[in-house]
C-alpha positions in Angstrom: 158.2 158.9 142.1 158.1 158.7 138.3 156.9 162.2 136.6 155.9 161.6 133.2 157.6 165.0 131.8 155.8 165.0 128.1 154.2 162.2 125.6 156.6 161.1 123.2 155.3 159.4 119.4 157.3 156.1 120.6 157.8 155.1 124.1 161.1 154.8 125.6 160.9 152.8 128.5 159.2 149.5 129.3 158.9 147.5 132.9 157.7 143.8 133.5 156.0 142.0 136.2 155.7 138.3 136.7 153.1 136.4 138.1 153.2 132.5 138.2 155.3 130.2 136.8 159.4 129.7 135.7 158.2 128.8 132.2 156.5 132.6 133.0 159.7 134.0 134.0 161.5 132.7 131.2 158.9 134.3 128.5 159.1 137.6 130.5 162.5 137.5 130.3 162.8 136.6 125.9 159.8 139.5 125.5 161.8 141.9 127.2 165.0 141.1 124.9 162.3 141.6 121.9 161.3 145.3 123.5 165.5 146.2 123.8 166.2 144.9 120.2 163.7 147.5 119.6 165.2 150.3 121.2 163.5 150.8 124.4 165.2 150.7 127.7 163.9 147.8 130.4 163.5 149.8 134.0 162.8 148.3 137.1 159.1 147.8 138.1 159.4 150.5 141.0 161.2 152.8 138.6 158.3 153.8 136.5 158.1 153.3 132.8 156.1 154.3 129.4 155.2 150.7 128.8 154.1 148.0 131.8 153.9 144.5 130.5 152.3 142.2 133.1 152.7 138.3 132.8 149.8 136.8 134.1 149.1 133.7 135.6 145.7 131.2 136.4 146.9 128.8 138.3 147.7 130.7 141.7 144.2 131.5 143.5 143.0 135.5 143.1 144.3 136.0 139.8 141.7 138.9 139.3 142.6 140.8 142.4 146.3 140.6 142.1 145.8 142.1 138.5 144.1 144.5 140.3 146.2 145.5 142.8 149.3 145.2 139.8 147.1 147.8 137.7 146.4 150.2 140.7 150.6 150.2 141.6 151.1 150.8 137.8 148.5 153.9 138.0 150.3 155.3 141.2 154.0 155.0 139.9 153.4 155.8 135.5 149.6 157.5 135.8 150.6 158.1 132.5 151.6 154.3 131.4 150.3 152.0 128.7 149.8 148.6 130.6 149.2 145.6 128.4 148.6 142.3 130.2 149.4 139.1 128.5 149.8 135.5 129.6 147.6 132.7 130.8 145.2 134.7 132.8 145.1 137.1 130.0 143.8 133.9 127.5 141.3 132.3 129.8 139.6 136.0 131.0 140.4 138.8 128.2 137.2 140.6 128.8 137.1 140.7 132.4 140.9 142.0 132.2 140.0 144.5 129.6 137.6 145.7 132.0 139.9 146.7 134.7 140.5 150.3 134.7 143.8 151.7 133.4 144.1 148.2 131.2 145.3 149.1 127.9 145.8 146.1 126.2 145.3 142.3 126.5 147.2 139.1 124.4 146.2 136.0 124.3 148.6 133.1 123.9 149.0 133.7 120.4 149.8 137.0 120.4 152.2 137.6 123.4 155.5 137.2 121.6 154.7 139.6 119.2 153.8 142.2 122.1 156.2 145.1 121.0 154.6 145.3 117.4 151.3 146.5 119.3 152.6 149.4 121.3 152.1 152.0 118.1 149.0 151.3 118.1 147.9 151.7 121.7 144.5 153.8 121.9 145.4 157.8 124.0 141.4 157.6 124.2 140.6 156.0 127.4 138.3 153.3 128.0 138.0 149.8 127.5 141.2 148.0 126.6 142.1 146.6 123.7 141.8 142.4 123.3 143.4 140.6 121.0 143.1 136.5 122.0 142.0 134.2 119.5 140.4 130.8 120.6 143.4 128.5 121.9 142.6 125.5 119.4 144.4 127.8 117.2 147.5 128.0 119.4 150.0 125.4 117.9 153.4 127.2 117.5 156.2 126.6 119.4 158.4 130.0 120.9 161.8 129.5 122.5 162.2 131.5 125.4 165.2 131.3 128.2 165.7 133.3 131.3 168.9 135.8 132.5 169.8 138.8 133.6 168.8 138.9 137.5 170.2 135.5 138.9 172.8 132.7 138.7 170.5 130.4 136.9 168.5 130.4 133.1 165.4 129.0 132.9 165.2 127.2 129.7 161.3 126.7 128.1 162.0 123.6 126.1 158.0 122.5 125.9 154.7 124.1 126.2 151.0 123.5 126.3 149.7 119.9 127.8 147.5 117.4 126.1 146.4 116.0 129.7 143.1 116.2 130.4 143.0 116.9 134.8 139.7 117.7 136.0 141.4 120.7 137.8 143.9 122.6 135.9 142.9 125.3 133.1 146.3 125.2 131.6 145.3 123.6 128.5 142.7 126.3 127.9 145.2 128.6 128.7 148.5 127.3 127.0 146.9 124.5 124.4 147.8 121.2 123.4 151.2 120.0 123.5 154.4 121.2 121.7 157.9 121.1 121.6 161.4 122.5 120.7 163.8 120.7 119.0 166.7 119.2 120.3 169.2 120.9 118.4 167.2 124.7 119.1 167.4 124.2 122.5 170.8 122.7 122.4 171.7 126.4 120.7 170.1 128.4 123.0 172.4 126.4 126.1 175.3 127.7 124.5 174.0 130.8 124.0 173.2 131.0 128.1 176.7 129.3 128.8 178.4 132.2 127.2 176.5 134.5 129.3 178.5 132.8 132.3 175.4 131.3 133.5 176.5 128.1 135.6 173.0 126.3 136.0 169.9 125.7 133.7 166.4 124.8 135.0 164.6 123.1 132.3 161.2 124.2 131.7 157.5 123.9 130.1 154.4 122.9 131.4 154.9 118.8 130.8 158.4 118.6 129.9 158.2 115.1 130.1 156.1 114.8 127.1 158.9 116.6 125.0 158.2 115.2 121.3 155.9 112.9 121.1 153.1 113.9 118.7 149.1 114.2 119.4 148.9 109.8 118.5 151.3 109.3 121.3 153.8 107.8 118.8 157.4 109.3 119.5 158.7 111.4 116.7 162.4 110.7 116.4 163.4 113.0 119.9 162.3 112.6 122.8 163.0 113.6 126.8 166.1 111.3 127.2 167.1 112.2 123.2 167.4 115.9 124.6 168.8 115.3 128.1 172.1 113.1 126.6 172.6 116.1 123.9 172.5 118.4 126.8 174.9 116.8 128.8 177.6 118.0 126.3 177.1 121.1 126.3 180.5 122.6 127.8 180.1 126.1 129.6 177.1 124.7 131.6 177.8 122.9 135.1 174.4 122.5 135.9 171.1 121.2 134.8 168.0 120.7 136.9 164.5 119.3 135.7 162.0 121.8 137.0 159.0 118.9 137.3 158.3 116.1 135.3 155.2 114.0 135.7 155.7 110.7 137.3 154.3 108.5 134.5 156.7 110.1 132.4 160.2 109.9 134.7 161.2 106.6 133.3 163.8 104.7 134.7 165.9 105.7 131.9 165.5 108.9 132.9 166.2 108.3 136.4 169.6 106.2 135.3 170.6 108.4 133.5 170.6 111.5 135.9 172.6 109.4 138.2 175.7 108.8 135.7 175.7 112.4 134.3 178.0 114.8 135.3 175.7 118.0 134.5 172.1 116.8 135.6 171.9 117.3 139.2 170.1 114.7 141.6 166.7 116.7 142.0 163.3 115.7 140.4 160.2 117.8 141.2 157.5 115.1 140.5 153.6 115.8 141.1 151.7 113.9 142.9 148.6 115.4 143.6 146.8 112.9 146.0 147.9 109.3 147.7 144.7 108.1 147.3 144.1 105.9 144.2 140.3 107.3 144.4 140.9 110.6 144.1 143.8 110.1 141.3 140.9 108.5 139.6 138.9 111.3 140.1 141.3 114.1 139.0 142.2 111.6 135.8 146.0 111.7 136.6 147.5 109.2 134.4 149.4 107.2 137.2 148.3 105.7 140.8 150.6 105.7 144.1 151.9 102.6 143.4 154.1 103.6 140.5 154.5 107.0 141.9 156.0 104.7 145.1 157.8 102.5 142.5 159.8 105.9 140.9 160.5 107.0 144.4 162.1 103.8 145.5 164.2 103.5 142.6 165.5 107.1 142.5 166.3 106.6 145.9 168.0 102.9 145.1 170.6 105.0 142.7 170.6 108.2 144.5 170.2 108.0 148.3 171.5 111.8 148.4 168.3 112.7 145.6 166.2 115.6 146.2 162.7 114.9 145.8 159.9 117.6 145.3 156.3 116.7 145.8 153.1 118.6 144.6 149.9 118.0 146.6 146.2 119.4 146.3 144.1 119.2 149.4 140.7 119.7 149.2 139.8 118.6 146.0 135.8 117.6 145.5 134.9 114.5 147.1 138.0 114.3 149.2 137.1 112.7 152.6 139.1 112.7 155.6 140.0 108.7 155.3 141.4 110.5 151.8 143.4 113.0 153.6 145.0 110.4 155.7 145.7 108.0 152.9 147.4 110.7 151.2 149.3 112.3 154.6 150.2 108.3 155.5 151.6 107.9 152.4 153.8 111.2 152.1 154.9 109.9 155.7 156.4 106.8 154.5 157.5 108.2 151.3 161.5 108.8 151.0 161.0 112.7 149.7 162.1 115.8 150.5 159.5 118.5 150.4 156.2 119.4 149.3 154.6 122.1 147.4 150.9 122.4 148.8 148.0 123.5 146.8 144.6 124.2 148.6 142.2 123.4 145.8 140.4 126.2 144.6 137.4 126.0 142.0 138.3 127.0 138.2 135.3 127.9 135.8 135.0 125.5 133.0 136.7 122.3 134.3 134.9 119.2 135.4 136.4 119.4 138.5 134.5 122.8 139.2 130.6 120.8 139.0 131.6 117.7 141.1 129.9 117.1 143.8 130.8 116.9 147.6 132.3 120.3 147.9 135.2 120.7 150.8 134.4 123.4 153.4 137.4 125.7 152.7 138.6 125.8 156.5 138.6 122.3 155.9 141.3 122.3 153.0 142.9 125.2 155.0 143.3 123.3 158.0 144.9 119.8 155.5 146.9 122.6 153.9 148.8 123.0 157.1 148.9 120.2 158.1 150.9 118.8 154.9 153.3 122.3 155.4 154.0 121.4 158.7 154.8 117.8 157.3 156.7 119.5 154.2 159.0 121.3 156.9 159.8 118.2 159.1 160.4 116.3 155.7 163.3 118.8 154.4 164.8 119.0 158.1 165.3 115.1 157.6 166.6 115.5 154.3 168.9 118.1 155.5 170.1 116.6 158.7 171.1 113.8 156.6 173.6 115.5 154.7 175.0 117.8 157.6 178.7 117.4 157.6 178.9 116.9 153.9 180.8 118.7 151.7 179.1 119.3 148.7 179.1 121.3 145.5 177.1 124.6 146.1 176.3 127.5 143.7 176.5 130.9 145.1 174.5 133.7 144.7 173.6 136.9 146.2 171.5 137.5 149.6 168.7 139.7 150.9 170.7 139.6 154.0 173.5 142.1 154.4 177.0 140.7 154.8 175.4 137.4 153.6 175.4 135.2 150.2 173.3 131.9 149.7 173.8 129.6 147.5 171.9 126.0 146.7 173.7 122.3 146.7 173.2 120.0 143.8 171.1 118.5 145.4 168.5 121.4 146.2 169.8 122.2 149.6 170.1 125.7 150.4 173.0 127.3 152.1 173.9 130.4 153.3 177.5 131.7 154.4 179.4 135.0 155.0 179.5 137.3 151.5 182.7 137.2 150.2 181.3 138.9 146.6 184.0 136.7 144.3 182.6 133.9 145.4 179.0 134.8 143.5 178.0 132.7 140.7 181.3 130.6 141.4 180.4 126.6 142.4 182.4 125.7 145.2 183.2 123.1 147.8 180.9 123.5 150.9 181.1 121.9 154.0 177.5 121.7 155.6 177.6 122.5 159.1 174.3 123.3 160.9 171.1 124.4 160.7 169.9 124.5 164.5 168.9 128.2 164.0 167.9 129.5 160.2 166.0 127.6 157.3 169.7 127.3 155.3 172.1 125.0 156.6 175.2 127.3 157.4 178.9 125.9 156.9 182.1 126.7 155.6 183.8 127.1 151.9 186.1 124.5 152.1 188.5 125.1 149.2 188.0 128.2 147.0 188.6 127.3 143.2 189.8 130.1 141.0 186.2 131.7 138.9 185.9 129.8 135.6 
C-alpha cells in the first residue's frame, strides 16, 4: 500500500482512471502528457499517487456510484490524495460530484485541458470540492488529443461535441455543439503517432462523420472523405479504423473509398439504435432502416469480408413488443457482424426522460439478452466465414500467460502462442478454429522481419 511519507509544496506523482469512451481514453492519455511536461511522474492507478485524475463518463448507466466506488479506492490507496474529476459526468453533475466525500476538484468541459494549472491551488481544508464548469453554450474550442503508451493502437480525437438533437443522449449537454480539427493538425499528429511505432489508428470523436461542416450544414472546404484521402498517405501507419460513424453520414464515397485504400481497414461501427421506423421517429435519428439497409447492402456489395458493428437501445419509451421484433427481425436479416446493446436508462433533462409508456426494466433486461445472444450467433457467422483464411493480424499482448492476441483487419480477434517479437508486428495469419475460445486460434504463416 501507498504511505504518503510527508506533504510536499508541489505534488510529484499523478494517476488516471478512465471511464467511458475512446475519445475518453484519448483525452486521458494528452492530459497526462500535459502533467509529465510538467514534471510530475504518471504511476499506475493501484500504485498510489499525489494527484488522481478521474475521466468521467454519462453515458454508461450508474455514473454516480462508480464515482463513488472510484473515490472510496482512491481514499484507501492515497488517503492523502488530491482527486479532481473532470469529463462528461463532471459537466452535466458538478455539484453532486463535488459533494462526494474526498472530491477535491471538478472541471467542466472547458476547463479539463488545462487541469495541471489547478493543482497549486487545491484547498488542504477539507470539505466541499472545488467546481469550476461554466455553462456548455460556451464550450466551442477544439483540443487535439491522441492516445499511446499501453497498447498497439492510438486513438486519434479528430471531432468533438454533436449538433444532433436524440431524445436520449446528454452528450451534447455534456460535450457541446459540433467541432472539428483540421485536416492538416490531425494529419501532424499521425506522424507524430507513426514515429512512436504505433501500427494502427482508431479515429475518434463523438460524430466523426460530421467532421467540418459548420452549424448551417454548409461544408467548409474539408470534410470526412477530405481527411480520410490525406490520411491514407501518411507512411509509418499500416492501419486506420473508423471507431463509428452515423449511418446518414457513411456515404458511399466513403464506403468506396475504404474498399480501394490500402490503410483503412474494412470495419465500420454504424449506430443504429432501433429497426423500427417508429421508434427512429421517436428518438429523432436522422435516418430510417431503409437507408441504414441500403449502407449495409452496399458495404457488403464491395466488401463481402467487411466487419460491421451495430449499436442498439432496447427499451426505449414507447417501445412495444411488435417494436422489439421489428427491430430483432431486422438485425436477423441484416448482413452484420455484431452488436453493441444498450438497455435504455432514463437521463434527466432530455425529452426522452418525460415520454410516456415507460418499459418495465426486466422487460428491457430480458430484449437486452435476447439481442446479446443474437450479437454472439452473428460474430460466430462472421467468423466461421473466414476460418481458413489467412489474413493480416496485429499482435499484441495477452492476459493469458504463454499467450498473445492480436485483431485481423477486419475486426476479427485472434489469439496464438506468445512468441514476444511478434508484438505490435502485422503478420500473415492463417485462421484455423474457434470450436473452443471466443478468438479464432491459428497459425503465423510467414513471419516478416519488425518494421
Amino acid at each position: 500500500m501507498y504511505v504518503h511519507l510527508h506533504p510536499m509544496a508541489t505534488p510529484q506523482t499523478v494517476a488516471f482512471h478512465t471511464l467511458g469512451c475512446k475519445l475518453n481514453f484519448s483525452e486521458t492519455s494528452s492530459i497526462k502528457r500535459s502533467f509529465e511536461s510538467h514534471g510530475f511522474t504518471a504511476n499506475k492507478f493501484e500504485d498510489g499517487a499525489d494527484i488522481y485524475v478521474i475521466n468521467t463518463c454519462s453515458v454508461t448507466d450508474f455514473a454516480d456510484r462508480k464515482c463513488r466506488k472510484l473515490v472510496r479506492d482512491v481514499q484507501k490507496i492515497s488517503p492523502q490524495a488530491k482527486i479532481v474529476m473532470i469529463g462528461c459526468y463532471a459537466q452535466l453533475k458538478p455539484e453532486e460530484i463535488s459533494n462526494i466525500e474526498g472530491v477535491d476538484l471538478v472541471l467542466g468541459a472547458a476547463e479539463k485541458f488545462n487541469v495541471v494549472n489547478y493543482i497549486d491551488s487545491l484547498s488542504k481544508a477539507p470539505g466541499q470540492g472545488m467546481v469550476r464548469a461554466d455553462s456548455i453554450i460556451e464550450v466551442n474550442s477544439f483540443e487535439s488529443a491522441f492516445s499511446f503508451g499501453d497498447r498497439t493502437r492510438s486513438f486519434l480525437k479528430v471531432q468533438d461535441g454533436c449538433d444532433y438533437k436524440c431524445t436520449f443522449c446528454t452528450i451534447p449537454q455534456a460535450r457541446g455543439k459540433s467541432r472539428s480539427d483540421n485536416v492538416a493538425n490531425v494529419v501532424d499528429n499521425a506522424q507524430k503517432i507513426a514515429a512512436l511505432g504505433i501500427k494502427e489508428i482508431v479515429l475518434t470523436g463523438v460524430n466523426i462523420g460530421d467532421f467540418g461542416i459548420s452549424d448551417n450544414e454548409k461544408r467548409k472546404d474539408q470534410n470526412f472523405l477530405d481527411l480520410i484521402r490525406a490520411l491514407d498517405k501518411v507512411e509509418g501507419v499500416d492501419r486506420f479504423r473508423i471507431s463509428s460513424i452515423e449511418p446518414n453520414l457513411c456515404s458511399n464515397e466513403i464506403i468506396d473509398f475504404v474498399s480501394k485504400s490500402k490503410r483503412f481497414v474494412p470495419h465500420f461501427h454504424m449506430p443504429l439504435q432501433s429497426g423500427s421506423d417508429e421508434i427512429l421517429k421517436m428518438m429523432k435519428r436522422r435516418y430510417n432502416s431503409s437507408l441504414y439497409q441500403d449502407r449495409v447492402a452496399f458495404i457488403k456489395s464491395l466488401m463481402p469480408h467487411c466487419c460491421i458493428g451495430v449499436d442498439v437501445i432496447v427499451g426505449f419509451p414507447g417501445e412495444t413488443e411488435e417494436h422489439f421484433n421489428e427491430t430483432y427481425n431486422f438485425l436477423t436479416e441484416l448482413d452484420i457482424s455484431y452488436l453493441h446493446v444498450f438497455t435504455y436508462s432514463e437521463r434527466a433533462n432530455t425529452p426522452a426522460a418525460e415520454m410516456e409508456n415507460s418499459v418495465p426494466i426486466q422487460v428491457r433486461r430480458e430484449r437486452n439478452e435476447k439481442l446479446r445472444i443474437l450479437s454472439q450467433k452473428k460474430r460466430r457467422a462472421f467468423y466461421n466465414k473466414h476460418v481458413g483464411e489467412i489474413r493480416p493480424v496485429l499482435f499484441e499482448s495477452s492476459k493469458k500467460e504463454g499467450r498473445m492476441n492480436g485483431f485481423t483487419d477486419n475486426y476479427i480477434k485472434v489469439e496464438a502462442p506468445l512468441q514476444s517479437g511478434l508484438i505490435n508486428t502485422i503478420q500473415k495469419f492463417e485462421l484455423a478454429d474457434f470450436s473452443n475460445t471466443d478468438n479464432i486460434i491459428g497459425t503465423v504463416v510467414d513471419i516478416f522481419a519488425p518494421v
